[in-house]
C-alpha positions in Angstrom: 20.0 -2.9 12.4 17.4 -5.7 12.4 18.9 -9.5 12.1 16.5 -11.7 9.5 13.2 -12.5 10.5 12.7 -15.6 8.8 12.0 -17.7 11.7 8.6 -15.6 11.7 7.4 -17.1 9.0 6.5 -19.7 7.0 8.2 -20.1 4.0 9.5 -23.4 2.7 13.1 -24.6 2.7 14.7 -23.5 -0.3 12.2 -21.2 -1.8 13.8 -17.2 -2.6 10.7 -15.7 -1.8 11.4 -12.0 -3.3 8.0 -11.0 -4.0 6.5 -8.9 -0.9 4.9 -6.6 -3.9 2.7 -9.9 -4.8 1.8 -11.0 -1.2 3.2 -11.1 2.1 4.2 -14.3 3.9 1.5 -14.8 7.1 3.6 -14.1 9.9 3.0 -17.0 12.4 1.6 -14.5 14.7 -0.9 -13.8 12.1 -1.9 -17.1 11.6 -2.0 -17.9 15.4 -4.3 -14.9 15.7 -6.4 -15.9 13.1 -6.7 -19.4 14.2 -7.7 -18.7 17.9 -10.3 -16.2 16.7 -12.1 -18.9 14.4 -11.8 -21.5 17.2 -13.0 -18.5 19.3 -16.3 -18.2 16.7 -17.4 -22.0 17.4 -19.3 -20.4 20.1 -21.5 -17.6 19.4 -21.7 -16.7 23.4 -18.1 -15.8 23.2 -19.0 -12.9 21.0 -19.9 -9.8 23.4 -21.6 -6.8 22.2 -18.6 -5.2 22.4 -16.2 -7.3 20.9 -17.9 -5.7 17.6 -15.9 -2.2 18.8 -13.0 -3.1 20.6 -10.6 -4.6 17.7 -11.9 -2.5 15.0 -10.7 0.4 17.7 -7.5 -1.4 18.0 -6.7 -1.7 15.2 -7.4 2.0 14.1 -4.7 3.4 17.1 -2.1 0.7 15.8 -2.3 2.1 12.1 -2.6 5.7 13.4 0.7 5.1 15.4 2.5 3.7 12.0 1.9 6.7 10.0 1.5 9.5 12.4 -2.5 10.2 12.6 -5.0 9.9 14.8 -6.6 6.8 14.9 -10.2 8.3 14.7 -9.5 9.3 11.8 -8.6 5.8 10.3 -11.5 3.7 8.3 -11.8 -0.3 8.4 -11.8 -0.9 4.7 -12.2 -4.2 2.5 -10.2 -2.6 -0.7 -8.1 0.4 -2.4 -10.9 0.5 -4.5 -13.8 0.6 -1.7 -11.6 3.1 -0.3 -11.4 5.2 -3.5 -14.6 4.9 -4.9 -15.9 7.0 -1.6 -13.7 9.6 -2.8 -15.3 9.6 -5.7 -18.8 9.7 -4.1 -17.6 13.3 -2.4 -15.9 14.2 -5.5 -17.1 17.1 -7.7 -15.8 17.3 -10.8 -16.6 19.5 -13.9 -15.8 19.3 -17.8 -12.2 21.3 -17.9 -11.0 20.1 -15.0 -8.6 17.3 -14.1 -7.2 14.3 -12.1 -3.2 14.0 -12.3 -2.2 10.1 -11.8 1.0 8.5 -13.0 1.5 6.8 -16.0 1.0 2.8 -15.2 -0.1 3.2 -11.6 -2.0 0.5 -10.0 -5.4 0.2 -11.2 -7.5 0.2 -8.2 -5.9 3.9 -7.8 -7.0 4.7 -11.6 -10.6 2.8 -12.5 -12.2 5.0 -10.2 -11.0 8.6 -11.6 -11.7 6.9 -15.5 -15.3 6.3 -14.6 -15.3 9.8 -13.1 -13.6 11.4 -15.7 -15.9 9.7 -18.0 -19.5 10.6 -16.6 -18.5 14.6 -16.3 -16.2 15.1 -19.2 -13.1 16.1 -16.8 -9.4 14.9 -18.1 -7.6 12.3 -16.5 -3.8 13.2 -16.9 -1.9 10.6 -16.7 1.6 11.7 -16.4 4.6 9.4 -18.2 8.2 8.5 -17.3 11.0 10.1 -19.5 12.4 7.1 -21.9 15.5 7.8 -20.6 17.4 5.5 -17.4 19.7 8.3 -15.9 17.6 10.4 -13.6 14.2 8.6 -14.3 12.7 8.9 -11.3 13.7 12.7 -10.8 12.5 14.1 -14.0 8.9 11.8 -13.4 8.5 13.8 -10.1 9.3 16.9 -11.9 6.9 16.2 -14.7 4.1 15.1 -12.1 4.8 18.7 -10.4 4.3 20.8 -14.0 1.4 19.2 -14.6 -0.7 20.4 -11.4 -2.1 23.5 -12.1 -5.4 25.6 -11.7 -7.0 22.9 -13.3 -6.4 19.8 -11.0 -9.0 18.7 -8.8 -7.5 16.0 -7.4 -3.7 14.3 -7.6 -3.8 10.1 -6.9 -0.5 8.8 -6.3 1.3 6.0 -4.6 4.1 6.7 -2.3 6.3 4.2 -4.9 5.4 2.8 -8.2 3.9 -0.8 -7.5 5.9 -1.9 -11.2 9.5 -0.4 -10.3 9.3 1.1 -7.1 10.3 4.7 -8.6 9.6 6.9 -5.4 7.1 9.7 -5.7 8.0 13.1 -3.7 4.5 12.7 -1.6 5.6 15.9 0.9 6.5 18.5 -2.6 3.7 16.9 -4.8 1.5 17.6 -1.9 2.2 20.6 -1.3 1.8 21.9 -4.9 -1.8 20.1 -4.8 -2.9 22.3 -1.6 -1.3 25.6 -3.5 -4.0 25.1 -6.9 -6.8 23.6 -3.9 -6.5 20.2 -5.2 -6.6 16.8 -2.6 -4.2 14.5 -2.4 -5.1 11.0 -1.9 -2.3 8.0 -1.8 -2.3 4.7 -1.8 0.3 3.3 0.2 0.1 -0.2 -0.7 3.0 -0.7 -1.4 5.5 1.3 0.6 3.5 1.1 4.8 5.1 -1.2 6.9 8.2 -1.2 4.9 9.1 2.8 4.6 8.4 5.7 6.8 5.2 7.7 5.9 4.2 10.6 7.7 0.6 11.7 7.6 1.5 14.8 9.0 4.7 15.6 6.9 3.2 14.6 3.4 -1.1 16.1 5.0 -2.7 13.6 2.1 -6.2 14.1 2.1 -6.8 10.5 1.8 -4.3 7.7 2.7 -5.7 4.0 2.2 -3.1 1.0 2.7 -4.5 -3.0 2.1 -3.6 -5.5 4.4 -1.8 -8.2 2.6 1.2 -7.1 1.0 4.1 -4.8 3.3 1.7 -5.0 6.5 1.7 -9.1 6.3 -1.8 -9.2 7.6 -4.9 -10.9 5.6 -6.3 -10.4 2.4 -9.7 -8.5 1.8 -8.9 -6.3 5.2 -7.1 -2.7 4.8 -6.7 0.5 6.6 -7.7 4.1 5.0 -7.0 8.3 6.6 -9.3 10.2 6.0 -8.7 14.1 6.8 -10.9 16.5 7.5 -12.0 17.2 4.0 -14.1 14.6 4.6 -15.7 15.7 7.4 -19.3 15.4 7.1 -19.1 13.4 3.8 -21.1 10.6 2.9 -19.8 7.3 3.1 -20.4 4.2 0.9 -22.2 2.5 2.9 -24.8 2.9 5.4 -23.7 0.9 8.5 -25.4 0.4 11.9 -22.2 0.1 13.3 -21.2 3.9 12.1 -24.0 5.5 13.6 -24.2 7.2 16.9 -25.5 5.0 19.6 -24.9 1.2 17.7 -22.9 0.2 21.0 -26.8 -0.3 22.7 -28.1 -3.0 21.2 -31.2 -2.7 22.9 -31.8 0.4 21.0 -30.9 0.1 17.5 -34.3 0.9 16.1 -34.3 4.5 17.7 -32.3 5.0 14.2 -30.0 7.9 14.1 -29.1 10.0 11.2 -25.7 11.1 13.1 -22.2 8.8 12.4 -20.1 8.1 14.9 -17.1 10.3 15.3 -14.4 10.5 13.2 -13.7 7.9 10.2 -16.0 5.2 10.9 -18.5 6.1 8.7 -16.4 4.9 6.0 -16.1 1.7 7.6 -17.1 -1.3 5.6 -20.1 -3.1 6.6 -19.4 -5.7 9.0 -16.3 -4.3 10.1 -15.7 -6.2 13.1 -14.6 -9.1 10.9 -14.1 -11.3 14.2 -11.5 -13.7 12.6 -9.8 -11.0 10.2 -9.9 -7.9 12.9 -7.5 -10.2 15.2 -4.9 -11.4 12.3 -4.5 -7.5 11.0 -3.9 -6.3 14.6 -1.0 -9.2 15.1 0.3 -7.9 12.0 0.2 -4.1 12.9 2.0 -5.2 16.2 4.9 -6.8 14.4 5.1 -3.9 12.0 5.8 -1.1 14.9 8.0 -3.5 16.7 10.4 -3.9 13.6 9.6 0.4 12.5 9.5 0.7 9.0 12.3 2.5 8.9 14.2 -0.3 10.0 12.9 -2.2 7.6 13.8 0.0 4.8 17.5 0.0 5.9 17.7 -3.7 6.3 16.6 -4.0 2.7 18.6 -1.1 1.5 22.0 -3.3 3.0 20.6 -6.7 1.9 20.1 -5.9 -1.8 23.2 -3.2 -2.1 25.4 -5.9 -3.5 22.6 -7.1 -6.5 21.8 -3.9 -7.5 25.6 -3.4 -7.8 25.7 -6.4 -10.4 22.4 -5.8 -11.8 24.3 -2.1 -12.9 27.4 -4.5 -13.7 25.7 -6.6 -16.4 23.8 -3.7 -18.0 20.8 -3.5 -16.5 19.1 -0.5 -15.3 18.0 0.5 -12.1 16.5 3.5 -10.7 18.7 5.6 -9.1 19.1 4.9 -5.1 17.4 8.4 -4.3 14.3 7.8 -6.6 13.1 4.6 -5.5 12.4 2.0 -2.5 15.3 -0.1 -1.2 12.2 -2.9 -0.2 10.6 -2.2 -4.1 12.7 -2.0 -6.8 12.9 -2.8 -10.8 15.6 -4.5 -12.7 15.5 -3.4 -16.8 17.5 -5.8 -18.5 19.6 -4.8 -21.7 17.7 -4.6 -24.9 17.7 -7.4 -26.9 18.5 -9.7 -23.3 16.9 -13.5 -23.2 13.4 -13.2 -21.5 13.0 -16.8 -21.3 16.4 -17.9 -20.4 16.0 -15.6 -17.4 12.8 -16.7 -16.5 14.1 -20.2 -16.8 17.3 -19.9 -14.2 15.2 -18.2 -12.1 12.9 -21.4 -11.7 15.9 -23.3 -11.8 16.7 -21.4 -8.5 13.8 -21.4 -7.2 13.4 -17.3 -6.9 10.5 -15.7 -6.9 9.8 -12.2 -8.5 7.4 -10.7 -10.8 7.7 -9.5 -14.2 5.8 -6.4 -14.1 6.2 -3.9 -17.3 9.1 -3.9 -18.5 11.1 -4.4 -15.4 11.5 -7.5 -13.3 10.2 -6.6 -10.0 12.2 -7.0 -7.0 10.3 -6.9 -3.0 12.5 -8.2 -0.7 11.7 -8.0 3.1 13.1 -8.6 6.6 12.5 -12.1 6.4 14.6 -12.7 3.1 18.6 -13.4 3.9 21.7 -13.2 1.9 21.2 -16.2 0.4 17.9 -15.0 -1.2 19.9 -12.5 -3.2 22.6 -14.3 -3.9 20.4 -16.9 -5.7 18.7 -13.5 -7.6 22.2 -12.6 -8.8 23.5 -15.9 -9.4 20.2 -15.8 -12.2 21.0 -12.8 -13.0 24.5 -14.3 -14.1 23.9 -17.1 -15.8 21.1 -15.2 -18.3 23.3 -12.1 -18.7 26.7 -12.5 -18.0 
């Protein structure tokens, strides 16, 4: 079992921060990382030809090693969306046919499937949670399952729900997409670096993951699997550095039509990111040294004893089998003060989000009893 982590961070004395969903903490590693490689860029000299390779290849193997892949087969991407929207390039879609998301899913996993929807006349089917708090979460995988058919195209999930953290059945959902030919693409946002996915177990077609949130690397840098539907499909961008050949400088007019192997030619442009490359591999480092499924117990045992009271006072919370122990959403009793909970929260100093109609929970290895106590003591003094 890990011990907290909060000496690898910076977070100020006092502060509950409870809100990994929002934004993960730098790990001082991170920021050290990042500092040295924009001290590093004073100099232009110190940048080799080859330095526009080597991280960007480093940092493929360490996110191939998290979630089981090949790194070849991962993509240096700026965005979800980036990462989506070249889906959508390779994606064709007729009137009749039809994209299965969740009800409420993050939008970066949705806008892109609406637009498609919208220029061919397919259906988006955006599948809604029962209105009911015993057995949410299995009866939304259920309904998610019924509603892939001969129709669907494509299924877009996340592994959990960014609002509540109701866990999604990626290895059955996936295999019901492969029986009616459909892909499966997933954003993993929200659950990589803080719960065990297995690219090989759950075969997405697509798995994309940003940087900032449960990997605690920097914003505007992610990670995307692409698998071999996507072999010989055209990217969003045309980059020098994806074509065969870009390591010779000296011959980068003999232009190539042929990518290099693999993923890259989904890489963004300018990929090699010379401050931001250095920061995300720091954070990938950290990641694999803690193992996310470490991670997940150390949450599941630091945040037993709230959800326990949460249940206590009335509120609901999805059942322990349906959701993440690191993501999870507290439903407070009908008619329960809003503002007097938001208030002893600040009073406390915790910090969670309010997202839907449940008040978001992320805790992480860095966050010690005393974080949750404070949640609960709020919890308390709004409900009890």
């Amino acid at each position: 079992m890990l011990s907290c982590q909060r000496d690898l961070v910076h977070l100020p004395d006092g502060l509950h921060y409870l809100n990994c969903a929002y934004m993960g903490p730098l790990l001082k590693s991170v920021e050290d990382a990042g500092i040295a490689a924009v001290r590093r860029r004073r100099d232009p000299t110190s940048i080799k030809p080859d330095d526009f390779f080597a991280g960007a290849q480093r940092a493929r193997g360490l996110f191939g090693q998290l979630v089981n892949c090949p790194g070849e087969r991962v993509a240096i991407v700026p965005s979800v969306s980036y990462a989506m929207a070249a889906v959508a390039k390779n994606l064709a879609l007729l009137r009749g046919q039809t994209v299965v998301v969740a009800r409420g899913q993050f939008p970066s996993n949705v806008y892109a499937w609406r637009r498609l929807c919208a220029d061919t006349g397919a259906e988006l089917r955006a599948v809604a949670p029962p209105d009911a708090a015993e057995g949410r979460g299995e009866a939304w995988n259920a309904r998610l399952l019924e509603a892939i058919d001969g129709s669907t195209v494509l299924v877009a999930l996340g592994n959990v729900h960014w609002a509540d953290g109701t866990r999604f059945d990626l290895e059955r959902i996936g295999q019901r997409a492969r029986e009616v030919g459909a892909m499966l693409v997933v954003d993993g946002t929200q659950s990589v670096g803080a719960m065990p996915l297995d690219v090989a177990r759950v075969r997405p077609d697509v798995l994309v993951c940003a940087g900032y949130k449960w990997l605690l690397g920097p914003y505007a840098l992610g990670l995307a699997y692409y698998g071999e539907r996507f072999d010989g499909a055209a990217p969003l961008e045309e980059t020098w550095l994806g074509r065969q050949g870009s390591q010779d400088f000296a011959r980068l007019v003999d232009y190539a039509d042929e990518y290099q192997p693999g993923a890259a030619r989904f890489d963004m442009g300018e990929r090699s990111s010379f401050a931001l490359i250095p920061m995300l591999i720091a954070a990938l480092e950290q990641i694999l040294a803690w193992g996310p499924a470490n991670v997940q117990a150390y949450c599941r045992e630091l945040a037993g004893g709230l959800i326990a009271e949460a249940r206590a006072l009335g509120c609901a919370v999805e059942d322990d089998a349906w959701r993440g122990a690191h993501l999870f959403g507290i439903r407070t009793p009908a008619g329960a003060d809003a503002t007097g909970l938001q208030q002893a929260l600040a009073e406390r100093r915790v910090i969670v989000s309010l997202r839907g109609d449940a008040v978001r929970v992320a805790p992480n290895v860095y966050n010690s009893p005393d974080d949750v106590a404070a949640l609960t003591e709020a919890l308390r003094a709004a409900l009890g």
